[in-house]
C-alpha positions as CSV (number, residue, x, y, z in Angstrom):
1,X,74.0,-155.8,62.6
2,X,76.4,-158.2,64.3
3,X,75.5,-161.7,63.4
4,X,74.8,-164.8,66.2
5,X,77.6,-166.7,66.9
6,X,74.9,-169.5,67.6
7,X,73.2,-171.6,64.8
8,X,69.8,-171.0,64.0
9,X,67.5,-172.6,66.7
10,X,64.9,-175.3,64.9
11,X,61.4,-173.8,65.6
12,X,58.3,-174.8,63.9
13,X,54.7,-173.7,63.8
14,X,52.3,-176.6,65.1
15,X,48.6,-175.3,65.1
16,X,46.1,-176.6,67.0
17,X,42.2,-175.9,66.0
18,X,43.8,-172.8,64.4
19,X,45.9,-171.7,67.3
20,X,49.9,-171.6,66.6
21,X,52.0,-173.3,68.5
22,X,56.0,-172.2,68.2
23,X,57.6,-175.2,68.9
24,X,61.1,-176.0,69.0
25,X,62.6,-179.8,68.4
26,X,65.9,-180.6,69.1
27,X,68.5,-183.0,70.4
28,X,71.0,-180.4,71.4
29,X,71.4,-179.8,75.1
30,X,72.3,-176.4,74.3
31,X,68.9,-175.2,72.5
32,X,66.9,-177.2,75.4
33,X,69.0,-174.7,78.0
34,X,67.7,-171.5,75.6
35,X,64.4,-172.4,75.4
36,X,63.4,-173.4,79.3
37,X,66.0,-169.8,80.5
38,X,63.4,-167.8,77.8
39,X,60.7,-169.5,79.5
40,X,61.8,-168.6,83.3
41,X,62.3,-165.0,81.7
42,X,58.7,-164.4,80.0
43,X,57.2,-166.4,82.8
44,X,59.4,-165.6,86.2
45,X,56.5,-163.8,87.7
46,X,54.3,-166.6,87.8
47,X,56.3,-168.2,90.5
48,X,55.7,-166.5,92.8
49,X,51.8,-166.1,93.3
50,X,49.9,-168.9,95.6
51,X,49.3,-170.3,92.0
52,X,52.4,-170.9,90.2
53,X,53.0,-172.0,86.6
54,X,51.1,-174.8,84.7
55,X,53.5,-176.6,82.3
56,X,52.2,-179.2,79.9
57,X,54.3,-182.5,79.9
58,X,54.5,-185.9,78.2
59,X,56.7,-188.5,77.3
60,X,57.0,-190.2,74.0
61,X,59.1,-193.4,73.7
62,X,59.5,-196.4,70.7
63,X,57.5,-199.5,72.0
64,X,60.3,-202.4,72.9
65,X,60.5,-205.3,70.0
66,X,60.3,-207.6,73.4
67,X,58.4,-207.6,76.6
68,X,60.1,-205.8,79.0
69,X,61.1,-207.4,82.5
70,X,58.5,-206.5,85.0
71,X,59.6,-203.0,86.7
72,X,61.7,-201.7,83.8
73,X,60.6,-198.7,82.2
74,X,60.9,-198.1,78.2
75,X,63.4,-195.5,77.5
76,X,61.8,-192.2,76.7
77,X,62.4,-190.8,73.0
78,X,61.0,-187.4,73.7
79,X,60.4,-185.0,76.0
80,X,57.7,-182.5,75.2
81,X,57.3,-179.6,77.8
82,X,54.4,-176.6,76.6
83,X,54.0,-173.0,78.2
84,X,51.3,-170.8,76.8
85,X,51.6,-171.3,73.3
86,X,55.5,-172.2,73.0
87,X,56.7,-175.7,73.4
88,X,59.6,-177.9,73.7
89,X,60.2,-181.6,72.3
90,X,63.3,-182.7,73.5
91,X,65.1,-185.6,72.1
92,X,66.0,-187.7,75.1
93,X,67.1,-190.6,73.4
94,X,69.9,-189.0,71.2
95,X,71.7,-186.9,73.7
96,X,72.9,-190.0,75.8
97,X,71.4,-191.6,78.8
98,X,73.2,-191.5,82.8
99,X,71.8,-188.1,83.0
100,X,75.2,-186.9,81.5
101,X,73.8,-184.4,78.6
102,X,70.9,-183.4,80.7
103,X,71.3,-179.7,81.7
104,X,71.1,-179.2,85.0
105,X,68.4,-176.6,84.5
106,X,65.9,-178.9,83.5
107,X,66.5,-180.9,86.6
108,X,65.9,-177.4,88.7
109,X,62.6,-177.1,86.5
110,X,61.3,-180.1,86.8
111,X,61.8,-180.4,90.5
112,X,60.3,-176.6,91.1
113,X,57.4,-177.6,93.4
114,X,56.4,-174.1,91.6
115,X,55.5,-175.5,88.5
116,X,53.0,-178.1,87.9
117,X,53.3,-180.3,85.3
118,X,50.1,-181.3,83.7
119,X,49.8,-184.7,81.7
120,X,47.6,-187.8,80.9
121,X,49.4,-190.6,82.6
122,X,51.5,-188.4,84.0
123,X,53.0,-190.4,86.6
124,X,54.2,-193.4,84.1
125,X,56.0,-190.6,82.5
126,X,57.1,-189.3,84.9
127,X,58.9,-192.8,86.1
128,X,60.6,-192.9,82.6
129,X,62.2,-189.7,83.5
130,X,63.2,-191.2,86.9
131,X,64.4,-194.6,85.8
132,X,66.8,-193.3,82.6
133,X,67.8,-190.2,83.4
134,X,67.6,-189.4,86.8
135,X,64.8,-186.9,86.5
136,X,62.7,-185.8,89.3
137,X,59.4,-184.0,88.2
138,X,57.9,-182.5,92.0
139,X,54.6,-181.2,91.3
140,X,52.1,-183.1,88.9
141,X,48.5,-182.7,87.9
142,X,47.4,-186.1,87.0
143,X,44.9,-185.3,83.6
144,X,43.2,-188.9,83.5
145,X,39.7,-188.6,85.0
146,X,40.3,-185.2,86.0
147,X,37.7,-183.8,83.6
148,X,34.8,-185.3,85.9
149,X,31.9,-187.4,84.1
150,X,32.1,-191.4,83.7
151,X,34.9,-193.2,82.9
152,X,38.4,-192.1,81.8
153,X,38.2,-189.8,78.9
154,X,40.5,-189.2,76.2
155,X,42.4,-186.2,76.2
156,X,40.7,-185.5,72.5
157,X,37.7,-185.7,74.6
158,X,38.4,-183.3,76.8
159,X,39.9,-180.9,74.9
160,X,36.3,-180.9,73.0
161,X,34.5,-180.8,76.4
162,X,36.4,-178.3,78.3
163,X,38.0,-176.3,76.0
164,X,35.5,-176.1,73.1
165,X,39.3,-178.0,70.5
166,X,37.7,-180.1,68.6
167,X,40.9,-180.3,65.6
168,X,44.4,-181.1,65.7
169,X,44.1,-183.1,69.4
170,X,43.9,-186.9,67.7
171,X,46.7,-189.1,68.7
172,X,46.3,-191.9,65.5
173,X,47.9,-195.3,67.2
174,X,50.5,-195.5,64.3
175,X,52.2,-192.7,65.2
176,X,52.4,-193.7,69.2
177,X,53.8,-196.4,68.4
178,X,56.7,-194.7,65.9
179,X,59.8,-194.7,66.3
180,X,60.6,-191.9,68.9
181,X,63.8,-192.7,69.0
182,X,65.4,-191.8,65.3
183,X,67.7,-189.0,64.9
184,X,65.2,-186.9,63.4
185,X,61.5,-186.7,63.4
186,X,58.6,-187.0,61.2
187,X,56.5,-184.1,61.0
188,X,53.4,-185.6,61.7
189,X,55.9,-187.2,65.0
190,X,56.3,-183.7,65.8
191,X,53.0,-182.5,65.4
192,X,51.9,-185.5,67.7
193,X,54.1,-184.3,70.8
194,X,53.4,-180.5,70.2
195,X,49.7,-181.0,70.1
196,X,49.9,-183.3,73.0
197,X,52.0,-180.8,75.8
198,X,49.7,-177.9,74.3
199,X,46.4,-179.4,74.9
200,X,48.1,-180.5,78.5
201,X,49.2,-177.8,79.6
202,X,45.5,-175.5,78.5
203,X,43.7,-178.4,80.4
204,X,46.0,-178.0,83.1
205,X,45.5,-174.4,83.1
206,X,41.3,-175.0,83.0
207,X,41.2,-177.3,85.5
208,X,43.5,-175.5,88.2
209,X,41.3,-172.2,87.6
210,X,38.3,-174.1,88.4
211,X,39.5,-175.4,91.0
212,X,40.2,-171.8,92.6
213,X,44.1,-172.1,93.2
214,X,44.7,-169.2,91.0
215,X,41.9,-167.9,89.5
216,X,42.7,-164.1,89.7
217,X,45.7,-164.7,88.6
218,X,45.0,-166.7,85.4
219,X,41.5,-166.0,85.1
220,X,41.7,-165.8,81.1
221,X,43.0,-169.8,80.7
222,X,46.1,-168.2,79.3
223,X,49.8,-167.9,79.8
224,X,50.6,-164.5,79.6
225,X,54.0,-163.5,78.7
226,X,55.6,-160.4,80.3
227,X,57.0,-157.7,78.3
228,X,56.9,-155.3,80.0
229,X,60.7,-154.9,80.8
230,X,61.5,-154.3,76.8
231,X,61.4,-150.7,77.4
232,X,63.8,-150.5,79.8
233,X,66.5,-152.5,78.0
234,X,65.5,-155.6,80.0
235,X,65.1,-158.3,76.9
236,X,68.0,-156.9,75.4
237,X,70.2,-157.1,78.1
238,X,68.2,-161.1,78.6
239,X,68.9,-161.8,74.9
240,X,72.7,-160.9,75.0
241,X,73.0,-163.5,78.2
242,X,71.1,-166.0,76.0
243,X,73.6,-165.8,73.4
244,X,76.4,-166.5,76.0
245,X,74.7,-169.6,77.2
246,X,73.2,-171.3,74.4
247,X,76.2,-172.5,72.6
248,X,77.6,-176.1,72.4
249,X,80.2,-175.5,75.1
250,X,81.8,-178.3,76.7
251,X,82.7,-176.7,79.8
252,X,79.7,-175.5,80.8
253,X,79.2,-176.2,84.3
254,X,75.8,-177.2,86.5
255,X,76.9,-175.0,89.0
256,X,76.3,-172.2,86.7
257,X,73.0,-173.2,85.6
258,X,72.2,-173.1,89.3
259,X,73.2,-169.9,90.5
260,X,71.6,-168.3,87.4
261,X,68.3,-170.3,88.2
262,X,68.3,-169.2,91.5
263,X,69.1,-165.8,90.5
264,X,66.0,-165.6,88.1
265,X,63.3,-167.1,90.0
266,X,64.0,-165.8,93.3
267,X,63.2,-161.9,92.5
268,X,60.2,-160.5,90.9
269,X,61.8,-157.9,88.3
């Protein structure tokens, strides 16, 4: 057996009222780009019913020591992205800001008016993304009220309500208001962003079935991954062009990120 040339990629197993959540933390560029082209690949054919793809989203950032001038936006410290039960929390803060170390497939993600991105406030997140690193998200489900009933809910509350999760969803004030920004995080940090883009992204899923825009297409609340191209060599050939991208690489050019974006998500295979 021919070992990877790549190191290992950090995953770890967050569950969530018993369900497991493979998630992968990192402040590498490089094992951001692996983890959102194996998304594309197990989830390609979602983009192209009426539907699309739901993608849980939120934003985790260290509270400023001073007020912030009116119109600024605190810098994010994370970005957490979930898909099914796979999820990614993104280090934002250690991989430089100016958009520089962002991989330009992200951008092309987050601007796929395919892809919804569900989240609880999502729009304030969505402007940290846009003030510090130049990050457009085009298609949001806004989670805040969505629920119905009185008031605004918490998303602990409607994860009990509408999905029947009633462990692993709270979101203790200590750890929002951790440092987000450290080179590496806490466990119970990481358990805080992976629970929090899981339980987005299955109330993202619920309420757009309910709401009819896909029902035959996700009518089990889940995010199915395809396989079914393993026999035919598919994966393996997929896996081979993983190891070619996901290395630390200076030269690695958006260009190519692009044509191998489009490539992917413009064809049903």
């Amino acid at each position: 057996m021919v070992a990877r040339r790549n190191p290992v990629v950090p995953r770890r197993t967050v569950r969530v009222d018993g369900c497991p959540v493979q998630t992968t933390v990192t402040t590498r560029p490089a094992v951001a780009r692996r983890w959102l082209y194996t998304t594309l690949w197990r989830q390609r054919r979602r983009l192209h019913p009426a539907g699309g793809l739901t993608v849980g989203l939120g934003v985790q950032w260290t509270p400023p020591s001073r007020r912030l001038p009116a119109g600024v936006e605190p810098q994010p410290g994370t970005l957490q992205l979930c898909c099914g039960n796979r999820c990614l929390v993104f280090q934002l803060a250690r991989v430089g800001g100016g958009g520089g170390a962002v991989p330009q497939i992200l951008r092309r993600f987050l601007a796929d008016a395919r892809v919804t991105f569900a989240g609880y406030y999502v729009a304030s997140d969505c402007r940290k993304l846009r003030a510090h690193h130049g990050l457009e998200v085009e298609s949001t489900l806004e989670l805040c009220g969505a629920g119905g009933g009185t008031g605004r809910p918490s998303m602990a509350s409607m994860a009990r309500r509408l999905l029947g999760i009633r462990h692993g969803v709270e979101k203790p004030m200590k750890l929002s208001r951790s440092r987000w920004d450290g080179a590496k995080l806490s466990r119970e940090q990481v358990r805080y962003a992976a629970a929090d883009a899981y339980i987005s992204c299955r109330l993202g899923v619920h309420l757009r079935c309910r709401a009819a825009v896909h029902v035959a297409d996700q009518d089990d609340e889940s995010e199915v991954e395809y396989s079914d191209d393993d026999e035919h060599g598919g994966w393996g050939r997929f896996s081979g062009f993983l190891e070619r991208v996901s290395g630390d690489q200076q030269d690695w050019e958006a260009s190519v990120d692009d044509h191998v974006y489009d490539s992917m998500c413009s064809v049903v295979y």
